[in-house]
Gaussian input, Z-matrix of N, CA and C with variables (Angstrom, degrees):
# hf/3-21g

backbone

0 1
 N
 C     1     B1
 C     2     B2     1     A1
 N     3     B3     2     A2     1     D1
 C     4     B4     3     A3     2     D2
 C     5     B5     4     A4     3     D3
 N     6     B6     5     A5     4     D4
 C     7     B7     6     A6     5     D5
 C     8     B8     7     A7     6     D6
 N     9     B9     8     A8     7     D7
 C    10    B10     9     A9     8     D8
 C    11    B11    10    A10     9     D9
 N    12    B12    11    A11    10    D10
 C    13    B13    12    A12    11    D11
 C    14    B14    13    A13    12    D12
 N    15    B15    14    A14    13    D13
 C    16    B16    15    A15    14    D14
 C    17    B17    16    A16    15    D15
 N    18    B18    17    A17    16    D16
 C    19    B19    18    A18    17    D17
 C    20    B20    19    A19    18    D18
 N    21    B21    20    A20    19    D19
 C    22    B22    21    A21    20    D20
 C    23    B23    22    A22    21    D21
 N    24    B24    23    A23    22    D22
 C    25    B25    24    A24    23    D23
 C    26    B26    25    A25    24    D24
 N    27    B27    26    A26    25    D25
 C    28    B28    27    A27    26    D26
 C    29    B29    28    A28    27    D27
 N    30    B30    29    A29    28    D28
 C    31    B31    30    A30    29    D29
 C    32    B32    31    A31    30    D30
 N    33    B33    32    A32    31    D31
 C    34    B34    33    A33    32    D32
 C    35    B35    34    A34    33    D33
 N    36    B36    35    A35    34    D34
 C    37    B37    36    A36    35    D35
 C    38    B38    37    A37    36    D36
 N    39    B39    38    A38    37    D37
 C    40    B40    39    A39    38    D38
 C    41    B41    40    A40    39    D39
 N    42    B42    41    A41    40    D40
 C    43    B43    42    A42    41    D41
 C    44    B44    43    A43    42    D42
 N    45    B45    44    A44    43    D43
 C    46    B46    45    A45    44    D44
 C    47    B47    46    A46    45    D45
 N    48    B48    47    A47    46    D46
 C    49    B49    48    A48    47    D47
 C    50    B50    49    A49    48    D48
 N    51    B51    50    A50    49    D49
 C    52    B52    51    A51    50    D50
 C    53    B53    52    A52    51    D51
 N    54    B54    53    A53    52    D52
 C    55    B55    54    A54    53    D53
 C    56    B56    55    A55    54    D54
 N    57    B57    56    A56    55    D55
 C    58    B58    57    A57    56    D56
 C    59    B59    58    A58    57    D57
 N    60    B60    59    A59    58    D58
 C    61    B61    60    A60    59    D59
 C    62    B62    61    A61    60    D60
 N    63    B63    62    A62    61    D61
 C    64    B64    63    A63    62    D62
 C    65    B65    64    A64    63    D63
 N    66    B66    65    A65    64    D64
 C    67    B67    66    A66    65    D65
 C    68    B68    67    A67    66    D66
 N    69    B69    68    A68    67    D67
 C    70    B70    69    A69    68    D68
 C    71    B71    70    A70    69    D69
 N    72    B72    71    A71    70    D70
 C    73    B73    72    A72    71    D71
 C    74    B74    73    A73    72    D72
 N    75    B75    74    A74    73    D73
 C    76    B76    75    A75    74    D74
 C    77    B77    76    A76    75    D75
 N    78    B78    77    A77    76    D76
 C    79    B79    78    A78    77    D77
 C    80    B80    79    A79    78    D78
 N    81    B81    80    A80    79    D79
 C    82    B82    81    A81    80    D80
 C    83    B83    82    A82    81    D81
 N    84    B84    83    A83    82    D82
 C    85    B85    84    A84    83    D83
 C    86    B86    85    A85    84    D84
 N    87    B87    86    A86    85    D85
 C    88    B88    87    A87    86    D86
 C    89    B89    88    A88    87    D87
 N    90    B90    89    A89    88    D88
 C    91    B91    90    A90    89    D89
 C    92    B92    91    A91    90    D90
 N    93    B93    92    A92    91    D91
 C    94    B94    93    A93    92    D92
 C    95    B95    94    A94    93    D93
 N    96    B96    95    A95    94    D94
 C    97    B97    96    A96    95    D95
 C    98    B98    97    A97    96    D96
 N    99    B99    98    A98    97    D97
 C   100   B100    99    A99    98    D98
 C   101   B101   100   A100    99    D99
 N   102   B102   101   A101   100   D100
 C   103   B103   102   A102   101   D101
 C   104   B104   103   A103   102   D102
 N   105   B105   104   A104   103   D103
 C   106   B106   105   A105   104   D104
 C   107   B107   106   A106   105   D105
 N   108   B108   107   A107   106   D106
 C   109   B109   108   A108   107   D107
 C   110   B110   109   A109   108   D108
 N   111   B111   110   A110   109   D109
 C   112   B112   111   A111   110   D110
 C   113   B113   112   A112   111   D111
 N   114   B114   113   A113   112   D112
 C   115   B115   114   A114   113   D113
 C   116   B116   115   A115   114   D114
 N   117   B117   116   A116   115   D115
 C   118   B118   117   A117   116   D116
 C   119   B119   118   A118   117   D117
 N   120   B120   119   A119   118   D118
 C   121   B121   120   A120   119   D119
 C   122   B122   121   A121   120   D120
 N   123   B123   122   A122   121   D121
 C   124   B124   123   A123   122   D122
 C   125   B125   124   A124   123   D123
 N   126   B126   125   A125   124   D124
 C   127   B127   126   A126   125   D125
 C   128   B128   127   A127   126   D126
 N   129   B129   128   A128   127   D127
 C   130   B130   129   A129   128   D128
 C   131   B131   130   A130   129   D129
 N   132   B132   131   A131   130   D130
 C   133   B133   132   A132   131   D131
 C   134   B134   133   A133   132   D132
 N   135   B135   134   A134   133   D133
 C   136   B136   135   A135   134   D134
 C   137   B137   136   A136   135   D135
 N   138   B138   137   A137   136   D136
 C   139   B139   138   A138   137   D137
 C   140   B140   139   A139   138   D138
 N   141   B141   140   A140   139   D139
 C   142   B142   141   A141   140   D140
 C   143   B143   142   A142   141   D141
 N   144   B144   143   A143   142   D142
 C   145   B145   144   A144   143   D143
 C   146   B146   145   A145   144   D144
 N   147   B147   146   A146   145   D145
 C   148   B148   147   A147   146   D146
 C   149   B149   148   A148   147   D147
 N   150   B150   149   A149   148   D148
 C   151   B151   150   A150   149   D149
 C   152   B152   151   A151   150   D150
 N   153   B153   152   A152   151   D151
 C   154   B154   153   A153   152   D152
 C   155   B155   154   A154   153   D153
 N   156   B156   155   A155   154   D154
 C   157   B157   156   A156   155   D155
 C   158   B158   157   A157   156   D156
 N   159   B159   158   A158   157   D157
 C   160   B160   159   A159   158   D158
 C   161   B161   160   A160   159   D159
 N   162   B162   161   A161   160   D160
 C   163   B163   162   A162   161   D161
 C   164   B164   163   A163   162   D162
 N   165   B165   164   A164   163   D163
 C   166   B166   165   A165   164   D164
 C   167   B167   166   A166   165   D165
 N   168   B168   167   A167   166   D166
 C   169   B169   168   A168   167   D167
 C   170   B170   169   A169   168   D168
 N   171   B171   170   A170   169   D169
 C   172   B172   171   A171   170   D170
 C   173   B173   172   A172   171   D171
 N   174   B174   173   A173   172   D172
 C   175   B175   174   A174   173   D173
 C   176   B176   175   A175   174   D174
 N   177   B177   176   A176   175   D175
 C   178   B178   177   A177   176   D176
 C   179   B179   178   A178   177   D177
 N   180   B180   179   A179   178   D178
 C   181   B181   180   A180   179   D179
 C   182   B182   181   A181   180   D180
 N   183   B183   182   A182   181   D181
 C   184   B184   183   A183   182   D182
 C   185   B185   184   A184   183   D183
 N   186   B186   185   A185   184   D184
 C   187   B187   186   A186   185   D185
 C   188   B188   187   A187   186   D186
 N   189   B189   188   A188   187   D187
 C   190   B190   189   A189   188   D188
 C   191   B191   190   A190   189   D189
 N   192   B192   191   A191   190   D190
 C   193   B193   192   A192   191   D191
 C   194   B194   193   A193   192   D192
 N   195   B195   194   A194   193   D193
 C   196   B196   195   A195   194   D194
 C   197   B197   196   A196   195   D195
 N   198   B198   197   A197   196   D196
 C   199   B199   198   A198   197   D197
 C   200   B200   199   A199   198   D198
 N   201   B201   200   A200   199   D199
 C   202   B202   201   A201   200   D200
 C   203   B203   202   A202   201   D201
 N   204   B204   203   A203   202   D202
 C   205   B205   204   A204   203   D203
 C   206   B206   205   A205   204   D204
 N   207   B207   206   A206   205   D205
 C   208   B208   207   A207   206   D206
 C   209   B209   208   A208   207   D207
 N   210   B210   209   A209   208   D208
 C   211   B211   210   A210   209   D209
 C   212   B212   211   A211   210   D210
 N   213   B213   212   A212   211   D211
 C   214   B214   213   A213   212   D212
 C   215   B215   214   A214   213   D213
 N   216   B216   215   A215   214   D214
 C   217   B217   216   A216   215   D215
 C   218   B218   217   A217   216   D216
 N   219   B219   218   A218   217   D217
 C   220   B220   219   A219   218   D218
 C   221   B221   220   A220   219   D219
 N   222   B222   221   A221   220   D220
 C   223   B223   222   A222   221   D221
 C   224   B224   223   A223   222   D222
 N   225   B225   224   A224   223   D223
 C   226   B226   225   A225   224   D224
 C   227   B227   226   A226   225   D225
 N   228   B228   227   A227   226   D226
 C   229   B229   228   A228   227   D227
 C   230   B230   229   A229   228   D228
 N   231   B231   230   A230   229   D229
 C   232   B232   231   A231   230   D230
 C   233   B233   232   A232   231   D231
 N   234   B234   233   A233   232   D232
 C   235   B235   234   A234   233   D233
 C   236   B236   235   A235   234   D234
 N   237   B237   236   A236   235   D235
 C   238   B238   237   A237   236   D236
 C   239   B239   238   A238   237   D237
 N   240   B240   239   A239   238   D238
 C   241   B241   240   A240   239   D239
 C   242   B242   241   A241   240   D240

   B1=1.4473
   B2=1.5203
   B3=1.1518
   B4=1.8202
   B5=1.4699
   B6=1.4857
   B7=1.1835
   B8=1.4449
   B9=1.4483
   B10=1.4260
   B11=1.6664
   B12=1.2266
   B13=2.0566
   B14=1.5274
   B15=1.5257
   B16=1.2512
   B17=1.5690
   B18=1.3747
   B19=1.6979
   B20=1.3930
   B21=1.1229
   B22=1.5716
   B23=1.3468
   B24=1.6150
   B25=2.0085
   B26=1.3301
   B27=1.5176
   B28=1.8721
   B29=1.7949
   B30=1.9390
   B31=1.1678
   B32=1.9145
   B33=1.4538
   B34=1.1173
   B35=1.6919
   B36=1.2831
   B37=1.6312
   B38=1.1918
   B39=1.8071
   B40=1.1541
   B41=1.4228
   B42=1.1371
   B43=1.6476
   B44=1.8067
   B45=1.5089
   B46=1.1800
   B47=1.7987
   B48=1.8462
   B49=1.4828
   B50=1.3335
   B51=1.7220
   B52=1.1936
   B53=1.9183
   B54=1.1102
   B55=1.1339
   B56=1.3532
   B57=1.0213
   B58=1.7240
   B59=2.3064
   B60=1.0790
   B61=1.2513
   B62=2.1603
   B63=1.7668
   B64=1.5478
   B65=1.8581
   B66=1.2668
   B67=1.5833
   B68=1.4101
   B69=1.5065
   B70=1.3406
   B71=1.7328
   B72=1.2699
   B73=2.1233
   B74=0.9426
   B75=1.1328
   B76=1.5579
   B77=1.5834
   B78=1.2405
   B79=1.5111
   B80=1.7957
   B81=0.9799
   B82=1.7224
   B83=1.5692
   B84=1.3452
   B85=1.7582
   B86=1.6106
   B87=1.6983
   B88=1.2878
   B89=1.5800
   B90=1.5837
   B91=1.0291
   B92=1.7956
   B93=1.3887
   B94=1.5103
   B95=1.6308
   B96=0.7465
   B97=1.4976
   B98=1.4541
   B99=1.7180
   B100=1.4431
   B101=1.0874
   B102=1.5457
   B103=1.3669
   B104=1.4019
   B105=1.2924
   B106=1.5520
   B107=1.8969
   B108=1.2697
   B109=1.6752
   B110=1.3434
   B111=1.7514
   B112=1.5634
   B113=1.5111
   B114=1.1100
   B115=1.2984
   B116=1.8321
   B117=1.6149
   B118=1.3446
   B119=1.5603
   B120=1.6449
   B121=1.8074
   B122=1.2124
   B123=1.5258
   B124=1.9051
   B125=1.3258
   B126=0.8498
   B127=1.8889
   B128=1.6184
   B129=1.5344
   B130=1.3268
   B131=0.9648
   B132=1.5905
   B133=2.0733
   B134=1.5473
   B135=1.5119
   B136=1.3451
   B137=1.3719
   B138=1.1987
   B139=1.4656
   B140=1.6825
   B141=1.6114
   B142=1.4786
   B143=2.2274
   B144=1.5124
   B145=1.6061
   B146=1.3317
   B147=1.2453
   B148=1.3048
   B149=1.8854
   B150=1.6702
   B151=1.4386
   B152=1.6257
   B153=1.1573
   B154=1.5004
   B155=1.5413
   B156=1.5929
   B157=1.8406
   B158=1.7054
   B159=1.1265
   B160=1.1813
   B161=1.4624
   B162=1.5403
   B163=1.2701
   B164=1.4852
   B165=1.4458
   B166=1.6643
   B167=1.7181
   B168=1.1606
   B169=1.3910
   B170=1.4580
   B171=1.3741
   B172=1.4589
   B173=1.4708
   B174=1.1719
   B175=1.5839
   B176=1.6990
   B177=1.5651
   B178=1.4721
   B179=1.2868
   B180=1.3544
   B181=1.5855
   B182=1.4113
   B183=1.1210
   B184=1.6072
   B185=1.5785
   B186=1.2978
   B187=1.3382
   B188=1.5096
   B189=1.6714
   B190=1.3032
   B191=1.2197
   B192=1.2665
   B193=1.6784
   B194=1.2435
   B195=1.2792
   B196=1.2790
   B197=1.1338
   B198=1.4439
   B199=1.2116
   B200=1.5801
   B201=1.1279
   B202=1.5106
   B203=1.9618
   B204=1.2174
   B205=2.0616
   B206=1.9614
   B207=1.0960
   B208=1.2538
   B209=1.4707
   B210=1.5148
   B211=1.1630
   B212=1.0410
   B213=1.2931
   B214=1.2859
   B215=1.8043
   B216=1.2128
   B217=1.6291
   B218=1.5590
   B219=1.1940
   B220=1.3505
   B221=1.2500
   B222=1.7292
   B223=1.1240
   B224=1.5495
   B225=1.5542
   B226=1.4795
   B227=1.7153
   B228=1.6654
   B229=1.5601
   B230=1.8596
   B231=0.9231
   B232=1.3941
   B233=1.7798
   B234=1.1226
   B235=1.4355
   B236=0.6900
   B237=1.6688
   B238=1.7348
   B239=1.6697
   B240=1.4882
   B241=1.2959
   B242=1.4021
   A1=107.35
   A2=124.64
   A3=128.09
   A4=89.90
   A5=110.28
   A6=136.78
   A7=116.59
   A8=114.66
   A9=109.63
   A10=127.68
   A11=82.65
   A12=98.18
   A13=101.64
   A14=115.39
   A15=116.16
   A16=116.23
   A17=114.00
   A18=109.44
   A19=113.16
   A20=110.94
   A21=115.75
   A22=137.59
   A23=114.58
   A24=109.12
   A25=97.41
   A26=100.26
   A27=111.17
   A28=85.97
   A29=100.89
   A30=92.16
   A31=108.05
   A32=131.05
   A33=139.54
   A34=107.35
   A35=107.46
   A36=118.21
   A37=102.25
   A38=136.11
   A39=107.33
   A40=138.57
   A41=121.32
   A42=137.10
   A43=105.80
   A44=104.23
   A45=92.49
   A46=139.95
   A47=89.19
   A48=109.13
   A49=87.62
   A50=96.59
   A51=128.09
   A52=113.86
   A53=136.48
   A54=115.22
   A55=102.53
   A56=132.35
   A57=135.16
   A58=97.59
   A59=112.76
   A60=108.74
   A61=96.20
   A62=113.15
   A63=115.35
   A64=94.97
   A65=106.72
   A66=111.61
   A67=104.04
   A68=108.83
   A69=132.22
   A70=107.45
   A71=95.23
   A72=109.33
   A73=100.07
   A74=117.92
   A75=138.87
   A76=111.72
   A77=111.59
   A78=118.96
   A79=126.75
   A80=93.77
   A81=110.51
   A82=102.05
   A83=105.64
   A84=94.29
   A85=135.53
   A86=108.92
   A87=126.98
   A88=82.33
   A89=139.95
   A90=135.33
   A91=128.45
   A92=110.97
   A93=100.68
   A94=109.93
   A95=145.90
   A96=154.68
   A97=120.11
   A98=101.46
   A99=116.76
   A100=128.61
   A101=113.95
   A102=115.90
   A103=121.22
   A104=110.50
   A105=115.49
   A106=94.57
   A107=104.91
   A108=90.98
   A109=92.03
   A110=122.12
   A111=92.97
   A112=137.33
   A113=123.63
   A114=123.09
   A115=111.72
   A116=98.12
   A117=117.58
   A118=146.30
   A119=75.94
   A120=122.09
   A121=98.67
   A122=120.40
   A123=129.68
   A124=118.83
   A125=102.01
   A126=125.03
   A127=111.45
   A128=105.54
   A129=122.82
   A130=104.50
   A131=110.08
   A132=116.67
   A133=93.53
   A134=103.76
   A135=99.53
   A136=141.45
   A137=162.85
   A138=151.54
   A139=126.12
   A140=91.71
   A141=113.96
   A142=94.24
   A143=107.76
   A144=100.38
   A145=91.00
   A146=102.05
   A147=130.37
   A148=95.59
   A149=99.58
   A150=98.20
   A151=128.56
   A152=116.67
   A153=147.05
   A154=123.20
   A155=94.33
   A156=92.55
   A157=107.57
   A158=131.37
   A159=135.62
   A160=98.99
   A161=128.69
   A162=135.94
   A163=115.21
   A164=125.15
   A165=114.81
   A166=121.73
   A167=115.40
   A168=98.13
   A169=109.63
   A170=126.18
   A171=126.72
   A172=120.27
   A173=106.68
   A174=102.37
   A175=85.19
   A176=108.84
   A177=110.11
   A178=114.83
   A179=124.10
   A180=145.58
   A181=97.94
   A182=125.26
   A183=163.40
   A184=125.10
   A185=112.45
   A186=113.07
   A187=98.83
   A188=112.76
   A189=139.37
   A190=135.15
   A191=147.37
   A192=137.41
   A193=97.70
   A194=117.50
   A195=145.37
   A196=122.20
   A197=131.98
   A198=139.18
   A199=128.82
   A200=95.52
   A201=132.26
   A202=109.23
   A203=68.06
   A204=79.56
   A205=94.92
   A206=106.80
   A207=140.01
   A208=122.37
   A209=156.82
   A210=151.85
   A211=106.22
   A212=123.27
   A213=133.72
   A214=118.65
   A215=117.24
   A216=129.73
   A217=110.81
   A218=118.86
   A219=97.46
   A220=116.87
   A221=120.21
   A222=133.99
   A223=111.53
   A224=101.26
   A225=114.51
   A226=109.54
   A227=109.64
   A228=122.79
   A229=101.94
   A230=127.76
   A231=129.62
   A232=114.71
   A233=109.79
   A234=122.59
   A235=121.03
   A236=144.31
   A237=129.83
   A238=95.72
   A239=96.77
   A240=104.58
   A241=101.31
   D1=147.41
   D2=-176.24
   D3=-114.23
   D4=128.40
   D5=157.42
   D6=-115.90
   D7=115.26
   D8=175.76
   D9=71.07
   D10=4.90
   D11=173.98
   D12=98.87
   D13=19.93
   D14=176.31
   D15=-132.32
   D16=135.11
   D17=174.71
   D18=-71.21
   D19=118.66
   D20=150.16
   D21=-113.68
   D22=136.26
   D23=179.21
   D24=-73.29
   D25=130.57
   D26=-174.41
   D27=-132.96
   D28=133.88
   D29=179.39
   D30=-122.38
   D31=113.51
   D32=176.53
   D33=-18.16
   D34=139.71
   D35=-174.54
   D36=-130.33
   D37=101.75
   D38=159.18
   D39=-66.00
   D40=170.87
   D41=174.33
   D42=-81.64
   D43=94.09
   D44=172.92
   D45=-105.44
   D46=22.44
   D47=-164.22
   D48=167.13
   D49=131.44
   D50=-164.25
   D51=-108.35
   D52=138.63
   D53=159.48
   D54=-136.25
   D55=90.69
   D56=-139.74
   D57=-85.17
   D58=113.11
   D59=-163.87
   D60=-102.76
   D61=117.26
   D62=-155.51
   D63=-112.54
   D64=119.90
   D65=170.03
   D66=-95.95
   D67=126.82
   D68=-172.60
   D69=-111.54
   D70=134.71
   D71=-172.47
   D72=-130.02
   D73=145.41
   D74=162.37
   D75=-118.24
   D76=111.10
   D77=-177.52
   D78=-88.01
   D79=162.10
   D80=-179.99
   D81=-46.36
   D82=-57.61
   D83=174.21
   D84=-94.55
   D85=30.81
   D86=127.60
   D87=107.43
   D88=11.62
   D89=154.07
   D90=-76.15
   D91=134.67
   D92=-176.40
   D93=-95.59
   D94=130.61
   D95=151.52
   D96=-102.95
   D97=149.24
   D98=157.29
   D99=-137.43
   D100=171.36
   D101=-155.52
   D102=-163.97
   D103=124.78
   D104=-143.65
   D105=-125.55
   D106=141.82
   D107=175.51
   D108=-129.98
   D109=85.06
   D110=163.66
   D111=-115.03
   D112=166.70
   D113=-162.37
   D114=-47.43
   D115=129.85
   D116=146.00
   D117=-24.54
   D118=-79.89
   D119=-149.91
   D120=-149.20
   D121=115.10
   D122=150.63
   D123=-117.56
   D124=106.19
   D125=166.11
   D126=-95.90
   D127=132.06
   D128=163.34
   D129=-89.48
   D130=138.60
   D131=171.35
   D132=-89.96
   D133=114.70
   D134=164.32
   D135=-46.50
   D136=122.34
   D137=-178.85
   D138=79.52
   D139=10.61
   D140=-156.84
   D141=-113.26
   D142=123.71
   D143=168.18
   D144=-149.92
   D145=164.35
   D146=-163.03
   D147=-95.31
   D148=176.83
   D149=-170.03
   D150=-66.98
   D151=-18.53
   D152=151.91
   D153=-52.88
   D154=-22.38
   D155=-174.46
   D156=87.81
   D157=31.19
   D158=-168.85
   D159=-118.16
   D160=139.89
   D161=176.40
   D162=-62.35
   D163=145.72
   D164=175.80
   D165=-95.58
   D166=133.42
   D167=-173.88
   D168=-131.41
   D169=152.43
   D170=178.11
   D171=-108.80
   D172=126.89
   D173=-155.05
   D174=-116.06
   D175=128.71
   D176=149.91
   D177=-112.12
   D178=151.43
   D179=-143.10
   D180=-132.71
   D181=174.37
   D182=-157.19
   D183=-177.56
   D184=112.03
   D185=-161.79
   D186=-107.68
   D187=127.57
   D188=164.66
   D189=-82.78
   D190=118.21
   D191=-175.95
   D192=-129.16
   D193=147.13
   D194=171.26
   D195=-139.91
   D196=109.06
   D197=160.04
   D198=-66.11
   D199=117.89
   D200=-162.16
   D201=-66.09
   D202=-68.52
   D203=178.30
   D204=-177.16
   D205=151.67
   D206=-162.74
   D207=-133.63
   D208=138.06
   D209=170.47
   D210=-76.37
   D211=127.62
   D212=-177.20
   D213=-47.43
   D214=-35.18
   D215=155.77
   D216=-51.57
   D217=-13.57
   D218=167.36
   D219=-133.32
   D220=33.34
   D221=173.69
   D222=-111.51
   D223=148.73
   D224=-176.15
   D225=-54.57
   D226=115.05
   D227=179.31
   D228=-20.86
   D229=-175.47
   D230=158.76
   D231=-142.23
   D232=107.15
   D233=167.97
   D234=15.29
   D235=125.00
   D236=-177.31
   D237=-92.39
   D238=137.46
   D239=176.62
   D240=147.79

């Protein structure tokens, strides 16, 4: 994999336990949402540790929203019938 104009051996990490951590907003126009980004993809940089001696890893993410509740004024009319 090239990081930064450089090759590196990166080795896949699965996810073997989840603790999924959800940031919750409440907006200006009175809707609540949340939003969760969790990991994809974990790769270890091979031969690569941090200043601690800890392995480096690259995590790609996927971002989730969920709408919470909404004021009815700013929700789609609903069908007469």
């Amino acid at each position: 994999m090239e990081i930064f104009g450089h090759e590196v051996e990166v080795t896949d990490v699965e996810i073997v336990e989840r603790k999924e951590h959800v940031s919750q907003y409440r907006l200006e126009d009175g809707a609540v949402i949340r939003v969760a980004t969790p990991p994809t993809l974990i790769r270890r940089i091979e031969g690569q540790w941090n200043a601690d001696g800890n392995p480096v890893y690259i995590v790609i993410v996927g971002t989730t929203t969920n709408v919470i509740s909404a004021p009815d004024e700013i929700k789609r009319p609903k069908a007469p019938g």
